[in-house]
OpenMM code with the backbone's topology and positions (N, CA, C; nanometers):
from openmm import Vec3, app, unit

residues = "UNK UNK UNK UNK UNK UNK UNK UNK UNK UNK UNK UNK UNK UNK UNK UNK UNK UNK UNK UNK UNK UNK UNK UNK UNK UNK UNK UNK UNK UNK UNK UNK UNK UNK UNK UNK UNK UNK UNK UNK UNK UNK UNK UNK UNK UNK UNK UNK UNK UNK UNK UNK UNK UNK UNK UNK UNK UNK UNK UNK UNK UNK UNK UNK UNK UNK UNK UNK UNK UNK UNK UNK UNK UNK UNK UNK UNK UNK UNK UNK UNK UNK UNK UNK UNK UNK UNK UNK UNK UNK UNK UNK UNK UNK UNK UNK UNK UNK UNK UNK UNK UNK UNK UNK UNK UNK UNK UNK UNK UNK UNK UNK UNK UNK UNK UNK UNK".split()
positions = [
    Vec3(4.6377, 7.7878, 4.4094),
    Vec3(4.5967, 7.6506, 4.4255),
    Vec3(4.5466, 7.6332, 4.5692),
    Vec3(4.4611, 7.5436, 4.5708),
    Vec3(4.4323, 7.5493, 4.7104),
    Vec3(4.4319, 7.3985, 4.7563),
    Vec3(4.4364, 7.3888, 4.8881),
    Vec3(4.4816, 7.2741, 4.9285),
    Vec3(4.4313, 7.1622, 4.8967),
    Vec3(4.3058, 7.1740, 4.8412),
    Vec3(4.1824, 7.0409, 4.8220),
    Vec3(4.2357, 6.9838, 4.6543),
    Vec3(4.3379, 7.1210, 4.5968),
    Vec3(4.3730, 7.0761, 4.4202),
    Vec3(4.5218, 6.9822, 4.4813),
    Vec3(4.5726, 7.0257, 4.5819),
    Vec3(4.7283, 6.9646, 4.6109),
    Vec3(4.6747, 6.7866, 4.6742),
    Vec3(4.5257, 6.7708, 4.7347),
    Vec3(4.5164, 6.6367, 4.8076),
    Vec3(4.4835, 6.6215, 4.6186),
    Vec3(4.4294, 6.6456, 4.5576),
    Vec3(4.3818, 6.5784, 4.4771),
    Vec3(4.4735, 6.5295, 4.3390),
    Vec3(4.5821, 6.6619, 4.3368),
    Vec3(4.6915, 6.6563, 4.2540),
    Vec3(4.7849, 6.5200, 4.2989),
    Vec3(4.8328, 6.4923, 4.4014),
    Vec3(4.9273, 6.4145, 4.5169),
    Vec3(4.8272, 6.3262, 4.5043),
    Vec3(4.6695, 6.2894, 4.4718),
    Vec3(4.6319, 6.1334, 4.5307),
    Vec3(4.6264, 6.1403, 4.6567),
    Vec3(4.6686, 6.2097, 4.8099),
    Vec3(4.6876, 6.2365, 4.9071),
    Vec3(4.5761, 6.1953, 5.0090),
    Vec3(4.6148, 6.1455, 5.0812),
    Vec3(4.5169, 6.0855, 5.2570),
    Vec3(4.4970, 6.2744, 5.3058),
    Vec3(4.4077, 6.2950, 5.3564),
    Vec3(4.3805, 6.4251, 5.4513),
    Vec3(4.4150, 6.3528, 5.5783),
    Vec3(4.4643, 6.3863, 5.6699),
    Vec3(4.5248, 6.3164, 5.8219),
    Vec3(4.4603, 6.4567, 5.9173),
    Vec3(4.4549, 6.5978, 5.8687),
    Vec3(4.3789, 6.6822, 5.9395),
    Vec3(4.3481, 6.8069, 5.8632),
    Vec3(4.2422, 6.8642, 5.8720),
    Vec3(4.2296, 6.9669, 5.8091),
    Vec3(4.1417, 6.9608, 5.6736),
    Vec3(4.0383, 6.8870, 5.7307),
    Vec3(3.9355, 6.8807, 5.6489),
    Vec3(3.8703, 7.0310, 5.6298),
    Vec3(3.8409, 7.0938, 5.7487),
    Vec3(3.7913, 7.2418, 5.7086),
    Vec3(3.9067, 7.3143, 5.6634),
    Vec3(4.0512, 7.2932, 5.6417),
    Vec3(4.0845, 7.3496, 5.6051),
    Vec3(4.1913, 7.3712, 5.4328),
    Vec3(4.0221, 7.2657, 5.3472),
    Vec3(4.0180, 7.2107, 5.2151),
    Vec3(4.0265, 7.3656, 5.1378),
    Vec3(3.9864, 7.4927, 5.1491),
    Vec3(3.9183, 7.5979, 5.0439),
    Vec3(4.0897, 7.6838, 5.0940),
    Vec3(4.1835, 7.6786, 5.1672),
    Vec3(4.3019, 7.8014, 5.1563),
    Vec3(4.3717, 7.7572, 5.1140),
    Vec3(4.4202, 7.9007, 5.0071),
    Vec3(4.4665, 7.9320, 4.9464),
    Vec3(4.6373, 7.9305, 4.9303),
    Vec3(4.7166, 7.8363, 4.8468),
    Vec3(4.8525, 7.7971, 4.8958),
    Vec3(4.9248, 7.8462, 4.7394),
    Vec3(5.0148, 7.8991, 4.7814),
    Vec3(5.0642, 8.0137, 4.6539),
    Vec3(5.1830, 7.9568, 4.6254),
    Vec3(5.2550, 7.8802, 4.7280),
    Vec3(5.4101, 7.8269, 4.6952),
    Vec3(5.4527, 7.7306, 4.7618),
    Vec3(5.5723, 7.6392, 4.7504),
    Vec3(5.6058, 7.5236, 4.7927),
    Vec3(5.7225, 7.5102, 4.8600),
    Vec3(5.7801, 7.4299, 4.9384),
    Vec3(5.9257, 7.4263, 4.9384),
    Vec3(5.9512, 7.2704, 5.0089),
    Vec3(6.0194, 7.1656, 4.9475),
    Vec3(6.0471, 7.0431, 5.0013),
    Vec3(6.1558, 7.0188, 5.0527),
    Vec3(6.1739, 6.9764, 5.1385),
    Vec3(6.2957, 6.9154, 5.2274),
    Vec3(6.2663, 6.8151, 5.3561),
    Vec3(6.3700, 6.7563, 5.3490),
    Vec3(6.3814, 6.6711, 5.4569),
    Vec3(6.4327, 6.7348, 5.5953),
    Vec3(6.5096, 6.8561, 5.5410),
    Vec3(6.5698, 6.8852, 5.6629),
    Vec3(6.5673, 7.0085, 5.7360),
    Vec3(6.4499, 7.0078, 5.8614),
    Vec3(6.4175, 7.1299, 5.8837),
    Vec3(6.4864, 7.2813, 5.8868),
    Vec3(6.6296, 7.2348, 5.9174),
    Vec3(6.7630, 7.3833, 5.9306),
    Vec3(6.6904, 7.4351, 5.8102),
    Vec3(6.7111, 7.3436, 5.6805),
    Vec3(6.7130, 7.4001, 5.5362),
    Vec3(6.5656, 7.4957, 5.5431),
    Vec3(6.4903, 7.4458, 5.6133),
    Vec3(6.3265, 7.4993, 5.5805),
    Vec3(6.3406, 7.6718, 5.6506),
    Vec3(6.4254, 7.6494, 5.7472),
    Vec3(6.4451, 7.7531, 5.8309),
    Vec3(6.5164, 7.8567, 5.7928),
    Vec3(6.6438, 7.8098, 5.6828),
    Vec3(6.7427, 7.9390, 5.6288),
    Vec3(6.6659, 7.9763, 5.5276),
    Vec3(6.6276, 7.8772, 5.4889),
    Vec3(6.6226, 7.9377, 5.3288),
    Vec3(6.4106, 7.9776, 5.2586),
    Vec3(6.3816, 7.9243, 5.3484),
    Vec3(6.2344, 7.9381, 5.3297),
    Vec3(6.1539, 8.0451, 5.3921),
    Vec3(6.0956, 8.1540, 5.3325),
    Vec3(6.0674, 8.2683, 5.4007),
    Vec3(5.9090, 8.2259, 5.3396),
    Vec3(5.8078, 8.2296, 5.3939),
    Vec3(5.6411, 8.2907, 5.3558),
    Vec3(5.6153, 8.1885, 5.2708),
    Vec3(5.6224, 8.0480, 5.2837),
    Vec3(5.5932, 7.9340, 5.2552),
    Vec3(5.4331, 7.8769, 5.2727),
    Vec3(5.3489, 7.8473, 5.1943),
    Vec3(5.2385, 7.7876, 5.2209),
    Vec3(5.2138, 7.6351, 5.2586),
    Vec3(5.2945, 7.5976, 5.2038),
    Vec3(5.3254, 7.4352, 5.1759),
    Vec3(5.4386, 7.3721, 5.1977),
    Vec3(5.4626, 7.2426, 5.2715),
    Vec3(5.6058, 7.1578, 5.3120),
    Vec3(5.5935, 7.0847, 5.2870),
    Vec3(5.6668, 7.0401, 5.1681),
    Vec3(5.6365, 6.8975, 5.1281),
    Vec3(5.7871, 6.8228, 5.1649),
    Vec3(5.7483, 6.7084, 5.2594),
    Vec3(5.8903, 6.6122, 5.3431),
    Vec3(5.8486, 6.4675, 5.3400),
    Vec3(5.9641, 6.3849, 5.3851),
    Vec3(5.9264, 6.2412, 5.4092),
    Vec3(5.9350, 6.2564, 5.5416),
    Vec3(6.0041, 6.3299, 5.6234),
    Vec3(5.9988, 6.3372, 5.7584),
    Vec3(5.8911, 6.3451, 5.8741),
    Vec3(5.8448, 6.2329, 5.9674),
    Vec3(5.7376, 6.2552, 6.0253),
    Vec3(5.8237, 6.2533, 6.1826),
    Vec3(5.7712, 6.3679, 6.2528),
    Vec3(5.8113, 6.4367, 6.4139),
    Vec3(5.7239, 6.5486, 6.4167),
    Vec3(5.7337, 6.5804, 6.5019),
    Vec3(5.6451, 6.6426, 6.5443),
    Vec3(5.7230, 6.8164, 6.5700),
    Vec3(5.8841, 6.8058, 6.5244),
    Vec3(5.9278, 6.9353, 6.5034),
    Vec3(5.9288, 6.9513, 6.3440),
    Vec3(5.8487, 6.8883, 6.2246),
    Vec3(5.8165, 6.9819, 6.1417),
    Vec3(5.6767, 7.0281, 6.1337),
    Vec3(5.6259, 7.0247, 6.2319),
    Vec3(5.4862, 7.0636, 6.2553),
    Vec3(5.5469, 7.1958, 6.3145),
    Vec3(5.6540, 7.1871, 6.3938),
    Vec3(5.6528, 7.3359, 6.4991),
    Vec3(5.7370, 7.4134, 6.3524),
    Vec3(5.8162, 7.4059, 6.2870),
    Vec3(5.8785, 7.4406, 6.1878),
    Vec3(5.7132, 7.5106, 6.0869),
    Vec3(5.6850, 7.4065, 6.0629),
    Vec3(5.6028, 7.4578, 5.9978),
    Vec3(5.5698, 7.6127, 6.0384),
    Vec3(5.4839, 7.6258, 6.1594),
    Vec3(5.4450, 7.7335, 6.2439),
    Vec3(5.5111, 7.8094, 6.2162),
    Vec3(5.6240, 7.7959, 6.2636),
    Vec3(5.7425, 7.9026, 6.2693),
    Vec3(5.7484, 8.0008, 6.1534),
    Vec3(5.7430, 7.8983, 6.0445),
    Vec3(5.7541, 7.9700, 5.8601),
    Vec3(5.6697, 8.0095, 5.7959),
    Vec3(5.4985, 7.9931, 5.9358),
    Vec3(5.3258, 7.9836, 5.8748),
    Vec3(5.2828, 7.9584, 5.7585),
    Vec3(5.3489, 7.8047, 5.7608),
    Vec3(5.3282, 7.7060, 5.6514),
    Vec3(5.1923, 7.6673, 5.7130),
    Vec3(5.1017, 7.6405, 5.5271),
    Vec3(4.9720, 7.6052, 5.6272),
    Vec3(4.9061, 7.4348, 5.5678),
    Vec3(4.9832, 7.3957, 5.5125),
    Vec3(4.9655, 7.2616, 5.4781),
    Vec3(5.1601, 7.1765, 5.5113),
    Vec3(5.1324, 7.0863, 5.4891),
    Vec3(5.2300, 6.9935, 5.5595),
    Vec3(5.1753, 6.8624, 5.4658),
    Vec3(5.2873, 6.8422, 5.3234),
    Vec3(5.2815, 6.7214, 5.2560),
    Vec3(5.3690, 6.5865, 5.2607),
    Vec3(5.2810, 6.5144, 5.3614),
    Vec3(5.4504, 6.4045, 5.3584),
    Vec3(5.4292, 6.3031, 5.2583),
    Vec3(5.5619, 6.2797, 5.2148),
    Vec3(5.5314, 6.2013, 5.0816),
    Vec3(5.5750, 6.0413, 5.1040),
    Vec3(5.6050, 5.9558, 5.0381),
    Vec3(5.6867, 5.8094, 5.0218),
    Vec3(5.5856, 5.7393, 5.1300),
    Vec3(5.4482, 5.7639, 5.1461),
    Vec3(5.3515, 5.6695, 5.2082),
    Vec3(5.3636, 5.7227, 5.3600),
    Vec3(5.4531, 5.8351, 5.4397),
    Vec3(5.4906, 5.8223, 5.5258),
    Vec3(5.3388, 5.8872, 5.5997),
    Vec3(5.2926, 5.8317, 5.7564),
    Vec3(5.1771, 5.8672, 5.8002),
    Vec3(5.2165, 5.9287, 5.9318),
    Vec3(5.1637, 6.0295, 5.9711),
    Vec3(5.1554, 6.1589, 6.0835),
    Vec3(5.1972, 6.0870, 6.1996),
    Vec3(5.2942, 6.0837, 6.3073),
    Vec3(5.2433, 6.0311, 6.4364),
    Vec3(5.1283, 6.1202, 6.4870),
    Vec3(5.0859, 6.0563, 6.6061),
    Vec3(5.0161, 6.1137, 6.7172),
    Vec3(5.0160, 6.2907, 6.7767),
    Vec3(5.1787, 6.2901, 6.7846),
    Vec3(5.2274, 6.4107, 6.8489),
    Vec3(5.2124, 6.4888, 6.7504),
    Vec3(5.2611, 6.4629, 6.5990),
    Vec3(5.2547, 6.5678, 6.4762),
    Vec3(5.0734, 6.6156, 6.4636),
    Vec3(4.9784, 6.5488, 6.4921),
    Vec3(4.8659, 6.5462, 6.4209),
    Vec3(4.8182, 6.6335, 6.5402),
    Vec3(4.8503, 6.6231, 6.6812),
    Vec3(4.7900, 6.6873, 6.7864),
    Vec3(4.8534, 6.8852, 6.7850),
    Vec3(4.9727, 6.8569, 6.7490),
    Vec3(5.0332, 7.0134, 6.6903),
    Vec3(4.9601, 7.0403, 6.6163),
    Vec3(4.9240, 6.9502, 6.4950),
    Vec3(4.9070, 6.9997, 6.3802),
    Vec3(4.7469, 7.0557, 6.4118),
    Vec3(4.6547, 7.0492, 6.5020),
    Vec3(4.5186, 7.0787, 6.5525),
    Vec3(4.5346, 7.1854, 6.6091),
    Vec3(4.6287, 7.2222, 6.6613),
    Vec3(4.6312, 7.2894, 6.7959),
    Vec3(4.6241, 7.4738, 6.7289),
    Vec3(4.7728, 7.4408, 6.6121),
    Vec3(4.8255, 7.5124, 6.5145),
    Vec3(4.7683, 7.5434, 6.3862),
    Vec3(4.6195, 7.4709, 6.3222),
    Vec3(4.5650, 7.4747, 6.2382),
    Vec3(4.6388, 7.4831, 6.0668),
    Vec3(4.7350, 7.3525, 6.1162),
    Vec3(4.8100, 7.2966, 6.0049),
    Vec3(4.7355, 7.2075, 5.9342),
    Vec3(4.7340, 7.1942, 5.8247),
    Vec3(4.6570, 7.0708, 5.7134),
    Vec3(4.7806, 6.9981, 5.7410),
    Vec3(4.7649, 6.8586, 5.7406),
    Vec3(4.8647, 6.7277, 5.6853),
    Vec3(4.7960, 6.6504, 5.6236),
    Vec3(4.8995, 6.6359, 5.5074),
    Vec3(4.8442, 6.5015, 5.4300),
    Vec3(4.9368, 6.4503, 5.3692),
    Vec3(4.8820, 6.3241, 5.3152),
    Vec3(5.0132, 6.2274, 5.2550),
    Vec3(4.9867, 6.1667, 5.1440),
    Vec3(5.1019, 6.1456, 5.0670),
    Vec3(5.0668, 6.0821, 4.9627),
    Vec3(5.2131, 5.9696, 4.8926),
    Vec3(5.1738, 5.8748, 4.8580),
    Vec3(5.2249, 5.7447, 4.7883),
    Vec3(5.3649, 5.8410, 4.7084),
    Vec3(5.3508, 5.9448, 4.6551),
    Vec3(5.4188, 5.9828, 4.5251),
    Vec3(5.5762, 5.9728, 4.6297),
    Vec3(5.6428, 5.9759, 4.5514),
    Vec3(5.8276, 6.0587, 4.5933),
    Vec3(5.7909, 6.1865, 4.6142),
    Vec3(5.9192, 6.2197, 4.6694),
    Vec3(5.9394, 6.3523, 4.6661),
    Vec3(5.9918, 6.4425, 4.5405),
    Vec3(6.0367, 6.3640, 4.4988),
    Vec3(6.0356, 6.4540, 4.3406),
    Vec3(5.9179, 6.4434, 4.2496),
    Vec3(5.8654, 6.3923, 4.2566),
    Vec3(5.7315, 6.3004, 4.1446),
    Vec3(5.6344, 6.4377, 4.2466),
    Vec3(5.6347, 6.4194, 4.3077),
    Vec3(5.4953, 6.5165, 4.4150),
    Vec3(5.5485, 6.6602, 4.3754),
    Vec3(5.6906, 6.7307, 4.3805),
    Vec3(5.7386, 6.8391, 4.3525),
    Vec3(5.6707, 6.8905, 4.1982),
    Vec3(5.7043, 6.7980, 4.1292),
    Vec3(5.7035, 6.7651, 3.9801),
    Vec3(5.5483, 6.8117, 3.9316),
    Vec3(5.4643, 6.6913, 3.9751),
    Vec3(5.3193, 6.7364, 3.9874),
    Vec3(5.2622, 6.8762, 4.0195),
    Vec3(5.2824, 6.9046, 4.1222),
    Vec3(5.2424, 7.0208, 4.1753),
    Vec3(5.3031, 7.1578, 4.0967),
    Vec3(5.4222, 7.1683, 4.0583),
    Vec3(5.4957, 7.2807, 3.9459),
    Vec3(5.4165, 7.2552, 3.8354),
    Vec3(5.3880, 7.1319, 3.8040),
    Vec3(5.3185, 7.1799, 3.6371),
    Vec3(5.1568, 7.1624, 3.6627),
    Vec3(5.1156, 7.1457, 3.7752),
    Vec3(4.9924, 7.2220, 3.7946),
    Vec3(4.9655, 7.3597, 3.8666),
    Vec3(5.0648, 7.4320, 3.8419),
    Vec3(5.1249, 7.5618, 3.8428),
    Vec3(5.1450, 7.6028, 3.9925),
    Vec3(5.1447, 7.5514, 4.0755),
    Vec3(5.2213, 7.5688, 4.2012),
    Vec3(5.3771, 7.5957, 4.2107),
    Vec3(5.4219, 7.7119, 4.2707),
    Vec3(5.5189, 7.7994, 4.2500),
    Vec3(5.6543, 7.7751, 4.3429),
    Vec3(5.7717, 7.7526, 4.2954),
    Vec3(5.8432, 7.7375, 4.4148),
    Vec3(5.8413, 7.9002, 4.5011),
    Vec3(5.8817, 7.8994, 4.6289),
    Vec3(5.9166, 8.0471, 4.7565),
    Vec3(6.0336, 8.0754, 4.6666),
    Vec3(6.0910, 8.2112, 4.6981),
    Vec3(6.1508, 8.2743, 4.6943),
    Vec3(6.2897, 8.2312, 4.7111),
    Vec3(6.4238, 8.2446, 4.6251),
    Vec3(6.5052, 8.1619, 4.6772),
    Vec3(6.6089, 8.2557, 4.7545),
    Vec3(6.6487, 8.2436, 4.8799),
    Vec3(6.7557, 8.3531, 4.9530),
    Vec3(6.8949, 8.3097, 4.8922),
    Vec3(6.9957, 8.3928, 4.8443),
    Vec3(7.1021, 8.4058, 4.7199),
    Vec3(7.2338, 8.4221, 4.8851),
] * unit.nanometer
topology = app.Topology()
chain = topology.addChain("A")
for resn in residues:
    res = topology.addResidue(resn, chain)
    for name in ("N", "CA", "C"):
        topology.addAtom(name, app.Element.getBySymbol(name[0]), res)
């Protein structure tokens, strides 16, 4: 799936990363809470959170997540969107929940990561 099927799947605002509409995103993982993104999320394409800071932009990086979905209407600050340029992160947002956006995206065959046991 690629990121331009996830703005379009989600209904989703693009906030950055218009050129980076055509890559290629193989799996998902949602949370609110970055620790969780960090133990348990290995080779992640996609973060889908309600959380807007500007340390799940560096999180992101960290896990070379390459889109960043915030959901429940929530919109980028300043500091997230200037990482998110710097780092060549997509963000975008969309109206749905976080389960409703999870939901969507699995049965338009987007895959959950790997789960660490």
């Amino acid at each position: 799936m690629k990121i331009k099927d996830i703005v379009d799947t989600l209904e989703a605002t693009v906030y950055y990363g218009e050129e980076l509409m055509d890559v290629d995103i193989h799996s998902a993982c949602a949370s609110d809470m970055m620790s969780d993104v960090l133990a348990f999320v290995k080779d992640q394409a996609l973060l889908i959170s309600g959380l807007c800071n500007p340390q799940v932009v560096r999180t992101a990086d960290m896990m070379d997540i390459k889109c960043i979905a915030l959901v429940r209407g929530k919109q980028p600050t300043d500091d997230m969107l200037a990482i998110a340029r710097q780092k060549e992160i997509a963000i975008i947002s969309s109206d749905y929940r976080m389960y409703t956006a999870c939901g969507l995206l699995y049965a338009h065959g987007l895959q959950p990561g790997d789960r660490k046991v």
